[in-house]
N, C-alpha and C positions, 0 to 999 in steps of 0.2 A: 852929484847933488841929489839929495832922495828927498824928496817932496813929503814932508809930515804936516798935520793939522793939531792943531791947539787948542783943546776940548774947553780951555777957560772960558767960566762965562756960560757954557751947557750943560746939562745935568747927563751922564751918562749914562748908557741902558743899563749899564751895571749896577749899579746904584738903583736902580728902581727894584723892589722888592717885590716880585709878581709873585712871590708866594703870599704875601699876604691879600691876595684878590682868591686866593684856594684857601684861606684859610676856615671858611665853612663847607667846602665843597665834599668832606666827608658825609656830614650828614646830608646834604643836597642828592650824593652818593646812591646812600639809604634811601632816602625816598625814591630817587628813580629804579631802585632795584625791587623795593617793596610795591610802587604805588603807581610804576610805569613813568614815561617821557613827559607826557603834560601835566601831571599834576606837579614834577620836578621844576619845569618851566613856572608855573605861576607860583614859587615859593622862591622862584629863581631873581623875576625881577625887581620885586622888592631890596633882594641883596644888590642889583645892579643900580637900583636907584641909588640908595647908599653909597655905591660908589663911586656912582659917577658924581654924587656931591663933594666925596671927602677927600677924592684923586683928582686936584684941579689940571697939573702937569700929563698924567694920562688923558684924561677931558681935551683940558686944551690939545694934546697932540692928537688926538681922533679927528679932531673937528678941523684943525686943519689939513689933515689926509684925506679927509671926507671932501673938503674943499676940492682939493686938487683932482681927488678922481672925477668929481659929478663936472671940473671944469678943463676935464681934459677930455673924457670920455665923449662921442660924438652920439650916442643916445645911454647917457646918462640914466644908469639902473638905479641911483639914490641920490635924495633928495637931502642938500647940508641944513643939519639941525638937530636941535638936541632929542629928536626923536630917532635920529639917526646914527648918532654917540651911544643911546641908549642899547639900538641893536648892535651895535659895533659891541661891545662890551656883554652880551647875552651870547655873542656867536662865539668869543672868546671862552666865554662861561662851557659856551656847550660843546668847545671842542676838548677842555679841558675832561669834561667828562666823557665823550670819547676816550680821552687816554685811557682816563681809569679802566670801563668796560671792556677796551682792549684789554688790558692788562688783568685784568680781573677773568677775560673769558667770557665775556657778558657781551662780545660787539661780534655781531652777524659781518662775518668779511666775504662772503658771498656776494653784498653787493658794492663787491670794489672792481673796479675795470683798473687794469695797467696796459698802458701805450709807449712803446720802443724798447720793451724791456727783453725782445730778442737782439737789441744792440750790449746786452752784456751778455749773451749765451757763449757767445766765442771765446771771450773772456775767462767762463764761469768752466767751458771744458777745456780749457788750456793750461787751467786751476794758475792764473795770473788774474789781479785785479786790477784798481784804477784808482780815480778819485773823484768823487760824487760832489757837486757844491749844490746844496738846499735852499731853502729860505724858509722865512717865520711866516708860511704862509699853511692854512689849512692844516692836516693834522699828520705830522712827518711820522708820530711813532706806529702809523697803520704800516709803514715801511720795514721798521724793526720788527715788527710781526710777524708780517710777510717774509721776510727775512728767512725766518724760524722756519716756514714752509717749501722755500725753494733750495731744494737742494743745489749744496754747491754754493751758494751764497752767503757771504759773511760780512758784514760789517762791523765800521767802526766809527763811532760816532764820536766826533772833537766836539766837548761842549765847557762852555763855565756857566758851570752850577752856583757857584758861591752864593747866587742871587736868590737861589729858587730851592735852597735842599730841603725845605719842609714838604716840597711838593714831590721832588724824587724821593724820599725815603717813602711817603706814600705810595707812590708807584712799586718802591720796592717791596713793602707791605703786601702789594694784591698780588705780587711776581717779583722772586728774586731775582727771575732771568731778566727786567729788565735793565738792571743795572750793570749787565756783563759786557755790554757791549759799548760801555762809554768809557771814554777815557777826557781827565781833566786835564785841560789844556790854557795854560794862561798866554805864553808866548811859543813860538815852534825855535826852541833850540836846537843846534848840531845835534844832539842827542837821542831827540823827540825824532828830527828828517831822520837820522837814520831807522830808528824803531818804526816808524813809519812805510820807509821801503823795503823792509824785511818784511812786514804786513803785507804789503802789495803783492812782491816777489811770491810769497805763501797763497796768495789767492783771495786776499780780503781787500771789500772796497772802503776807503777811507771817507767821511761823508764829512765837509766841512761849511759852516751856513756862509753865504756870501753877502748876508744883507747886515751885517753888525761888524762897526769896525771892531778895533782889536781892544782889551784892556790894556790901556799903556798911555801913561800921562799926552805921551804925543803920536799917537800911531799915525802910520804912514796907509794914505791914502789916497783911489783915484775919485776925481770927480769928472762924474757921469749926466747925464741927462736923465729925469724919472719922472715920471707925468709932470711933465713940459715946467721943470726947474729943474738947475745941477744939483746934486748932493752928492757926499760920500760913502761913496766903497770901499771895504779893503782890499787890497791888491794881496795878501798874505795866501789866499787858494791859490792864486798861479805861480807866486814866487814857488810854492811849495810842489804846485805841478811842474814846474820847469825843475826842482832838482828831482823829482820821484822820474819823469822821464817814462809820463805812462798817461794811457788815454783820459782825456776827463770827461766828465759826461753832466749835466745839470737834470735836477729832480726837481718836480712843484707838484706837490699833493691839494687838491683842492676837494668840496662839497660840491653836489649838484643834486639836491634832493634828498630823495636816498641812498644816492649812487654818492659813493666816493672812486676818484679819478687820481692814479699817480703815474705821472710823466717822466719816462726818462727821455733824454735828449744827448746827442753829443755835439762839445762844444767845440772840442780839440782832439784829433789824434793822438798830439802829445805837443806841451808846447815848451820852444824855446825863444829864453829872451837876449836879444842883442845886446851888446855893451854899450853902443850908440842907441840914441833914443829910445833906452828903456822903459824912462817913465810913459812915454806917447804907448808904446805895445801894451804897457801893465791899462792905461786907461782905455785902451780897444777892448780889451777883454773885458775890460768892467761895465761898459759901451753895453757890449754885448750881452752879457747876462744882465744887466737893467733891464734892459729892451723884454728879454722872456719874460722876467717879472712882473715888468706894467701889462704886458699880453695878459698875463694869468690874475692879476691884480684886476685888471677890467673885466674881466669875465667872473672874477668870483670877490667882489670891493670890499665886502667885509670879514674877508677871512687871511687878511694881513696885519699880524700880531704885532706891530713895532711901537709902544706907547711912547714915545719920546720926543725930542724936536731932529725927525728923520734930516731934516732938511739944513740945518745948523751948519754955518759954514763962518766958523773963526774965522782970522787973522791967519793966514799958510807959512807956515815955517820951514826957508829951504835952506837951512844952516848945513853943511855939510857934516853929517852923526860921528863920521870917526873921526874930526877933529879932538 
């Protein structure tokens, strides 16, 4: 029996078109290149006023994510309200423009601190990799950067773009190199798992986000606890680490000032799933990277990208698929 969910009735993240919140963010760009950080900020909110009018379904899912942190959180760093939607949607703005910078050449990585990232050295001179699971938290392509500087290190990043290519071809614009290391990924076919651990076996880490179910009328999912409500995971990082049969390790990139911080952790050695109570170990593990999320979600509240109803929990559909 494989446990899927039934998106009817929710709007998918896919379906929400985040490139059109970049779609002035070139010139916003310009200005912070010609005219420095703050003058880009106060030409910035204006735009975010806008749209926090015109994007009721991002609004609303801000505001109740906001909800949930300031009442989960035991000293609540924000306060819910539309002054707080508005920063939520400015931090988004400004991590975006990070990207660009990086990519441009224009982002001082100097002041970036990375913590565990000697748990991939072993890895990196055994020239074997792993599989990295992310989140929409803080700003992941300081990683692909970095990347570019550690020797020995290689990634690959599973993304569906379908929603957002105004904004990657811009990236690819300031850097063709950023577009080298992604590969587009709807569902993980036979195909894809094996391309995948021929990657691995070669020495590259595969980086898959663990906080967006899958694009698929019904994808299969676990549900986890997340500041103090279930909602759903995809279970598709671990099915996929249980056939690669190689270490996994969880990344969270967050802000702290000036200082940006990215975390490596390991979650698993390598893991495998039993035929009995599969579903219960696929939801431990989701269990588990929740948990790190809301850790780094409380520490850094507004720097968790998921505009949508995170929390939407259909009707469960446990039909058995290969009927």
């Amino acid at each position: 029996m494989k446990p899927r969910i039934s998106t009817a009735g929710a709007r998918h993240w896919a379906h929400i078109n985040e490139a059109t919140f970049t779609a002035g963010m070139r010139a916003l760009f310009w200005i912070c290149r010609v005219f420095g950080r703050w003058p880009f900020r106060a030409v910035l909110y204006p735009v975010v006023a806008w749209y926090l009018l015109a994007k009721p379904v991002a609004r609303k899912a801000s505001a109740n994510y906001i909800r949930r942190v300031a009442g989960f959180d035991t000293k609540p760093r924000i306060k819910p309200g539309v002054r707080a939607v508005l920063h939520h949607f400015a931090t988004f703005a400004e991590s975006i423009l990070d990207k660009m910078l990086l990519w441009g050449g224009l982002f001082d990585v100097s002041h970036t601190t990375l913590h565990g990232q000697t748990l991939l050295t072993d890895r990196i001179v055994k020239g074997r990799g792993g599989l990295l699971i992310c989140a929409h938290l803080g700003n992941l392509e300081l990683c692909r950067v970095l990347s570019k500087q550690q020797p020995g290190l290689k990634l690959t990043v599973l993304v569906h773009t379908k929603h957002a290519q105004a904004f990657n071809q811009l990236l690819a614009q300031l850097d063709p190199d950023s577009q080298l290391n992604l590969m587009q990924v709807t569902e993980i076919s036979p195909a894809t798992a094996v391309l995948l651990a021929e990657k691995i076996e070669q020495g590259e880490f595969v980086v898959i986000a663990g906080d967006r179910i899958p694009v698929a009328p019904n994808p299969r999912v676990a549900i986890a606890p997340f500041l103090g409500a279930p909602a759903p995971f995809p279970v598709g990082p671990y099915i996929i680490a249980s056939l690669l049969r190689c270490p996994v390790y969880l990344i969270f990139s967050i802000r702290t000032g000036r200082t940006s911080e990215v975390h490596f952790e390991l979650l698993r050695d390598s893991i495998s799933l039993p035929r009995k109570d599969r579903d219960q170990a696929l939801a431990v593990l989701a269990a588990e990277y929740a948990a790190r999320l809301e850790y780094f979600c409380l520490r850094a509240p507004l720097q968790w990208f998921n505009f949508y109803d995170f929390w939407h929990l259909p009707t469960m559909d446990t039909s058995d698929a290969s009927r």
